[in-house]
Each structure stands twice: as structure tokens, then as C-alpha cells.
C-alpha positions in Angstrom: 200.7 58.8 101.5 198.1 56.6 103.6 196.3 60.2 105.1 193.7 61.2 102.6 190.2 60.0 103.4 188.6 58.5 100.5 186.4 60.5 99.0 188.5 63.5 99.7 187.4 66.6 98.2 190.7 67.9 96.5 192.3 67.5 92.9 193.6 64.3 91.5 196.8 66.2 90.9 197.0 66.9 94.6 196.7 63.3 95.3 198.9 61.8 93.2 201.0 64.5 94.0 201.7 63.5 97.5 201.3 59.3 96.9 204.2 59.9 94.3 206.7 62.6 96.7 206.1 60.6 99.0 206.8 56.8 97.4 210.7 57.0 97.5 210.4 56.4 101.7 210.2 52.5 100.4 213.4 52.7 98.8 214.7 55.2 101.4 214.9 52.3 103.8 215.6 50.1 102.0 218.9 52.1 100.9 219.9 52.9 104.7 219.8 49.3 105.6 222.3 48.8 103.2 224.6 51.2 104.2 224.6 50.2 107.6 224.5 45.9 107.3 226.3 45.6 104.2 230.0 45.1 104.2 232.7 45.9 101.5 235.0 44.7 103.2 236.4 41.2 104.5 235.3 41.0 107.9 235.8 37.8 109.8 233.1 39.1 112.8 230.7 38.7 109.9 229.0 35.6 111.2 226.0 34.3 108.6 224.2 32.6 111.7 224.3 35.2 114.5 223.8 37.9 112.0 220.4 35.9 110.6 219.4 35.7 114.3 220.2 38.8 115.0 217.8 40.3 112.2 214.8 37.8 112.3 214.7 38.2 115.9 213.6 41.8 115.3 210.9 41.0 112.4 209.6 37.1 113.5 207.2 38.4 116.6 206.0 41.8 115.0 205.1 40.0 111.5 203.4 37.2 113.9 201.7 39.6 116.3 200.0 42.2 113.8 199.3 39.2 111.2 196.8 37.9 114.3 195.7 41.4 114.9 194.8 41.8 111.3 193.0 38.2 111.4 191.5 39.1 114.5 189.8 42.3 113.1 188.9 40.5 109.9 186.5 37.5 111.9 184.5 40.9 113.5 184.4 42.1 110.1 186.7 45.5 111.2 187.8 46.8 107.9 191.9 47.1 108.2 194.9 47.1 106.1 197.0 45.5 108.9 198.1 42.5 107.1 198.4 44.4 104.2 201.2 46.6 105.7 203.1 43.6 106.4 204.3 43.1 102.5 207.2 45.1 103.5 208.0 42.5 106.0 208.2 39.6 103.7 210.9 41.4 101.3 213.1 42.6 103.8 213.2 39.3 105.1 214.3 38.2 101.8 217.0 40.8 101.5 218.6 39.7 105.0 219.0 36.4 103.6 221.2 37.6 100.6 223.0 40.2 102.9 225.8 37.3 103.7 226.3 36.5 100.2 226.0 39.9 99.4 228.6 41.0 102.0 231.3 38.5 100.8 230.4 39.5 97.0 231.5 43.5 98.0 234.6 42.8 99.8 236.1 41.8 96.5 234.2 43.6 94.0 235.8 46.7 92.7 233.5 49.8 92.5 233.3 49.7 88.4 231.6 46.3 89.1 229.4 47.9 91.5 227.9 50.4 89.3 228.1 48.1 86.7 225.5 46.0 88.8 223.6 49.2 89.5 223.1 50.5 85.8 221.8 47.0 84.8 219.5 47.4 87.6 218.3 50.9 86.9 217.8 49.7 83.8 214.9 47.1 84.5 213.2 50.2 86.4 212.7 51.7 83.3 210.5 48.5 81.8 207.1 50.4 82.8 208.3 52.5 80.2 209.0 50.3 77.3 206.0 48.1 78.0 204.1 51.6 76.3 206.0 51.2 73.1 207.1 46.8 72.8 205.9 44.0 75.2 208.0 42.6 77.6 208.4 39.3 79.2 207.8 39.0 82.5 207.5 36.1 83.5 209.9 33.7 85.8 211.8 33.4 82.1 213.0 36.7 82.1 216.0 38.1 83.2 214.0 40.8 84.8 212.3 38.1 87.0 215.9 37.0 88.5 217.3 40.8 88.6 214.7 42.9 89.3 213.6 44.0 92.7 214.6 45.9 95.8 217.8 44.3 96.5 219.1 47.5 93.8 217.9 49.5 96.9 219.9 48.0 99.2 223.1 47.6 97.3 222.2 51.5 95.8 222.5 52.6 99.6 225.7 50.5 100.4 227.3 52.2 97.1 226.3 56.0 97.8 227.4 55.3 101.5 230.9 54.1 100.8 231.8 55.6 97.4 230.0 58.5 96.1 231.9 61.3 97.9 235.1 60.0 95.9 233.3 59.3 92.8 231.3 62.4 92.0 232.1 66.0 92.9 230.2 68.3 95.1 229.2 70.3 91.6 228.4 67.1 89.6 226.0 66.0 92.8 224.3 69.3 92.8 224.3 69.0 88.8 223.0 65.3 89.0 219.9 66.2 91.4 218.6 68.9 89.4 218.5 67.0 86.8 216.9 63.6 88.8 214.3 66.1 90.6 213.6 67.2 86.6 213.1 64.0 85.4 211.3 62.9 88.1 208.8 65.1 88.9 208.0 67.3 85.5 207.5 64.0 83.8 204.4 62.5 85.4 203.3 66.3 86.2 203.4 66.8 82.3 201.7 63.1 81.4 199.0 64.0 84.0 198.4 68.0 82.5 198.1 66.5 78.8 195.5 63.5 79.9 197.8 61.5 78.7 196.2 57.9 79.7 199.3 55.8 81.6 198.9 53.2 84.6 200.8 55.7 87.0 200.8 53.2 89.4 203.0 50.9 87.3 204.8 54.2 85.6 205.7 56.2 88.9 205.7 54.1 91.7 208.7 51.8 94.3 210.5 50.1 91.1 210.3 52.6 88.5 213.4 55.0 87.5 211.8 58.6 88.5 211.0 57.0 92.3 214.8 55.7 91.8 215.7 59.1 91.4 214.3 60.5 93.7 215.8 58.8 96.5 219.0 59.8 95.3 218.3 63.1 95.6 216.9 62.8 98.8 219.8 60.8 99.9 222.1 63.3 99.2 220.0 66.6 100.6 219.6 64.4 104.0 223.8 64.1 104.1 224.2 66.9 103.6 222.5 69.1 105.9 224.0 65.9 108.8 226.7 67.3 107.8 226.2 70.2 110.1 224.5 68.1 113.2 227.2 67.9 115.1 225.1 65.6 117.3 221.1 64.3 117.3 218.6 65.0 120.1 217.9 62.5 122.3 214.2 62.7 121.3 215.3 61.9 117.8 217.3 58.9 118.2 214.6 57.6 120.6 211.9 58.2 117.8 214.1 56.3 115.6 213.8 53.6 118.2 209.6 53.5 117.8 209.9 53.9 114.2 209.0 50.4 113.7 206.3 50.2 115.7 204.6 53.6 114.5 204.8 51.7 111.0 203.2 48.8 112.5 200.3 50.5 114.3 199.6 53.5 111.9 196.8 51.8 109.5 194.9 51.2 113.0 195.5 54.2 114.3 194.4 56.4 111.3 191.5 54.7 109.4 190.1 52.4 112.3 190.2 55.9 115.1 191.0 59.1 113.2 189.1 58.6 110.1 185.8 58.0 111.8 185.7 61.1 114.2 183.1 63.5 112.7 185.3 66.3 112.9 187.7 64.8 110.4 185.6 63.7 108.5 184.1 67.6 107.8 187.8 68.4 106.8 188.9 68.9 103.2 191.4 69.3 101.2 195.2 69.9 102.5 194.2 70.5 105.8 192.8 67.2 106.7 195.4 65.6 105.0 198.2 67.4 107.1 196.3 67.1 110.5 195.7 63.3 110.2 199.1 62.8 108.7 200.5 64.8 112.4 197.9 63.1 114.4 198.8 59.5 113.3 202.5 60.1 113.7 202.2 61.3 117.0 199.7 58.7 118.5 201.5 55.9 117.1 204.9 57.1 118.6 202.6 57.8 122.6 201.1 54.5 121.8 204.3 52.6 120.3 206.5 54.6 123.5 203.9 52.9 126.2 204.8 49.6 124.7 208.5 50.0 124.7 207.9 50.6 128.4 206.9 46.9 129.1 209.5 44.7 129.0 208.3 41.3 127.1 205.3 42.6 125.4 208.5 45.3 123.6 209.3 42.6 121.1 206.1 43.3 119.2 207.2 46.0 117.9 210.6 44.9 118.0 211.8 47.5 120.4 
């Protein structure tokens, strides 16, 4: 999403083409991060203290560290985004603070009043929508204001990781995503071949329905081909490991190094796109795997 130079010479459909493919990753996280710290069960181990520890410890020095960098950069006037990045931070520090009172709510909830919860939350995705035909409030008066949000993420994941194989048959999944993958991508496709005038941005992007979508069907493709890995590489689960740092370093790495070479800069089109794209994973993981190495500087990446 972050690799085209700006100014690139390709097609706006190209563009938005691969910002909006490429949006669900928010919710994507999000959703596995549910599955994994969420409980829907009663478990006495779950300790609200150590697990708040447990999780700020891993965000507190990264959000500290680049939020200096960024500074740093800004007083020798080096354009960045690096604070920018750090957005995503800020919620998911939110969400761990719920995750206790989350937890205790869906070890007695039954799954009715978990989908229940979901389908009033997919419903304030669709807003972006009826703001085109009726004004909505949005304000800290609304319902939407208290309800709306990425939490639905987070409780989406915990749902399709503990109930959807019993709930929904193999033939209705496979029904489902066709239709999601329908909805989501020959709507703003068709808006955008009829200059049809919409805010995409506000149409098609994290919290909206067809990015919703999306990540369901992307959920479910991703289980089921782990289905058939009987085991993952080493080099995997160790890339998993620098993920967070990659993330952390990749705005530096690509608009701050890549982006003023000369020979990407003559690149157009899909190819430039593609190469930086490569190029940024790769020398954020080498950089983000040198760091990992040292043992108290690790933390700012929260290795």
C-alpha cells in the first residue's frame, strides 16, 4: 500500500486498486489478536495485571523509541511518516485494555449473543454508505461514537476462531466468500468505471463493510490452506518474530533510502511498485534481524 512513489506514472485504478486489496491487513491483525488473547472461557490464570504488563511491555518502548526518531527527523527538517505509523499503536493499546472485560464478557455469552454483537457492529461499517443518501450523527452523541471501531475486529477474530467451523458449512463458507469477494471488490471497481464521484477513502477503507469483508474471506483462504502445513519453517516463525519491527522501520526504509535512489526513481508502473514493495520487506527484516541480535537495545522493536 505505502510502495508507490508519488507521482507514479500508472492508472488511478491501479492505485486504488492495490491501497484497497491491500487495506483489510489492518483488520487482519487486529482479528488474529483476538483469536489468540481473547478467552471464551472462564479461566482463573487470566490475571488483568500480569496480562496488562505483559502486553504494554511489548508496545511502551517501541511507541517511545520511534516517537523520538520521528521528532528527531522532524527538527532536521527529514520528511517522515514515522510518527504517523504509530496511530496503530495508540488503538491497540486501547483494545488491550478492554481484553479483560472482554474475556470475562465471552466466557458467559452464548454465541447467538456473539453474533448478535457482530451484526450491530457490521452494521455501523455500512454508515459511509447512508451518509450518501440521509445525514448521520456522529458525534460523541451517537451510538456509533460508543460502538463503532476496531474492537469488532478483535471480537470478529475471537468468533471465526472458536465458532465458525460449527456454525457454517464448508459449502456455505465457499458460498459466503464469493459472495463477500463480489460485494467487495466489483462495487468500488464499478463506482470508479462510472465516475461516479464518492470519498473512497471514507467508502472503502479499515471501517467500512467491503474491507469487513474482505478479511473474512481472507481469513478463511489463510485456514484453510494451514490446514495442509503440517508444520511452519523455522524462517517463518522467526519472520513473524521481526514483524513488528519491519512495521516499525518500513516508512524509513522506503521513502527516506529507496525512494531517493535514481534508479527507482526512473521505474514506472507495476514494476517499481513490486520491487520497492520486496526491497522494503527484506531490508527491514536484515535490519530489524541485526537488532534482535542485541540484547537490551531488542525491546525497541519489541523483540
Amino acid at each position: 500500500m505505502h510502495s508507490p512513489m508519488l507521482g507514479l506514472d500508472t492508472s488511478g485504478v491501479v492505485l486504488c486498486g492495490i491501497s484497497y486489496l491491500t487495506a483489510p491487513g489492518i483488520g487482519l491483525f487486529f482479528m488474529v489478536s483476538g483469536a489468540l488473547l481473547l478467552r471464551g472461557h472462564s479461566e482463573k490464570l487470566f490475571e488483568t495485571k500480569a496480562f496488562l504488563q505483559r502486553r504494554f511491555s511489548k508496545i511502551l518502548i517501541p511507541v517511545v523509541f520511534w516517537s523520538l526518531v520521528g521528532w528527531g527527523l522532524d527538527i532536521y527538517g527529514i520528511q517522515n511518516e514515522e510518527i504517523g505509523i504509530l496511530w496503530f499503536m495508540y488503538c491497540l493499546a486501547g483494545i488491550y485494555l478492554l481484553t479483560p472485560i472482554l474475556s470475562r464478557w465471552l466466557s458467559v455469552a452464548s454465541i447467538k449473543e456473539v453474533e448478535f454483537y457482530l451484526v450491530l457492529w457490521l452494521a455501523t461499517l455500512c454508515v459511509p454508505f447512508v451518509k450518501l443518501f440521509t445525514p448521520v450523527n456522529e458525534s460523541d452523541t451517537s451510538w456509533l461514537y460508543y460502538f463503532h471501531g476496531y474492537v469488532g475486529y478483535y471480537v470478529l477474530g475471537f468468533y471465526l476462531q472458536n465458532y465458525m467451523e460449527r456454525r457454517i458449512s464448508m459449502g456455505r463458507k465457499l458460498m459466503f466468500s464469493l459472495v463477500f469477494v463480489c460485494i467487495s471488490v466489483i462495487l468500488p471497481i464499478a463506482l470508479l468505471m462510472l465516475n461516479v464521484e464518492v470519498d473512497f477513502y471514507s467508502l472503502f477503507w479499515y471501517l467500512s463493510v467491503t474491507v469487513a469483508l474482505q478479511c473474512v474471506v481472507w481469513w478463511s483462504v489463510v485456514k484453510r490452506l494451514m490446514k495442509y502445513v503440517a508444520k511452519l519453517p523455522s524462517f517463518v516463525v522467526e519472520l513473524s518474530k521481526l514483524s513488528f519491527g519491519i512495521y516499525l522501520i518500513h516508512i524509513l526504509v522506503m521513502r527516506n533510502l529507496l525512494w531517493k535512489t535514481e534508479w527507482m526513481q526512473n521505474m514506472n508502473g507495476l514494476v517499481q511498485i513490486v520491487v520497492c514493495a520486496i526491497l522494503t520487506f527484506t531490508i527491514g527484516a536484515l535490519i530489524s534481524w541485526g537488532i534482535s541480535k542485541i540484547k537490551y537495545v531488542r525491546a525497541i522493536i519489541g523483540y
